[in-house]
N, C-alpha and C positions, 0 to 999 in steps of 0.2 A: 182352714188356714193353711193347712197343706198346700191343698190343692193352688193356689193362690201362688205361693214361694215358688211351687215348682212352673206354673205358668211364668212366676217375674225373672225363674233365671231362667230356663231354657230358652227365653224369648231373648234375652243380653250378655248370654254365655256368649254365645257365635261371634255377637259382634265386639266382643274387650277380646276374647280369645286369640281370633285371626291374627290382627294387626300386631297383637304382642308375642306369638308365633311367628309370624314371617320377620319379623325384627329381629326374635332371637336367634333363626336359623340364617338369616343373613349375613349376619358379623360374626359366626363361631369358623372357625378354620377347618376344623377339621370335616365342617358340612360343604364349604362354599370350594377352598381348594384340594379336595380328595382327589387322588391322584389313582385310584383305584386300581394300580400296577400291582396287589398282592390282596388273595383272600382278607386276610386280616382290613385292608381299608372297607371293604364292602360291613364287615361286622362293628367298627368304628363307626362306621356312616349311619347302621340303622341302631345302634347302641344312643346316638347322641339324639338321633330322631326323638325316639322311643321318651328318653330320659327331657328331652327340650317337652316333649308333650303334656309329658305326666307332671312334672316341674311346673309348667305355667299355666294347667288344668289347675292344679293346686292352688296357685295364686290369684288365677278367674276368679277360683268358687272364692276363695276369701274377702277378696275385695265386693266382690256381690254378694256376699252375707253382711257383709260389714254395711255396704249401699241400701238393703234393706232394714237390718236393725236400725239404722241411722233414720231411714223412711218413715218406720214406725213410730220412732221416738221423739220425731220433729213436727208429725202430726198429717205429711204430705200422704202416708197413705190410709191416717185414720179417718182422714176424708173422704173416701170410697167408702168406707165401713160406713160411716154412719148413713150415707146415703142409701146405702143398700137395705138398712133398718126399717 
């Protein structure tokens, strides 16, 4: 059953991830118009990087824990299971 979860996310990590990355670094200011005329903007720039990553990393995995409890519960992946019996 492991092995299974970590195939169903690692395969729809990437693709919920990106799209809600480039959106969030898109529209934050201090990513799009850094004006990088002082050390401190370069440490702003990879601070909000860093922080946008880890932030909507956290929110991937959840909603695709939640996509699969849901899966399981609905019967869409008890369906493989039993096939596989």
């Amino acid at each position: 059953m492991k092995n299974e979860f970590k195939r169903y996310f690692w395969k729809r990590f990437w693709l919920i991830f990106v799209p809600l990355y480039l959106m969030a670094i898109g529209n934050e200011s201090y990513i799009v118009s850094n004006s990088f005329s002082e050390f401190e903007d370069y440490g702003s720039f990879l601070y909000f990087l860093v922080f946008y990553f880890l932030g909507y990393g956290a929110i991937t995995a959840g909603i695709l824990h939640l996509l699969w409890r849901g899966g399981r519960k609905m019967g869409v992946l008890n369906r493989e299971e039993e096939i596989r019996e």
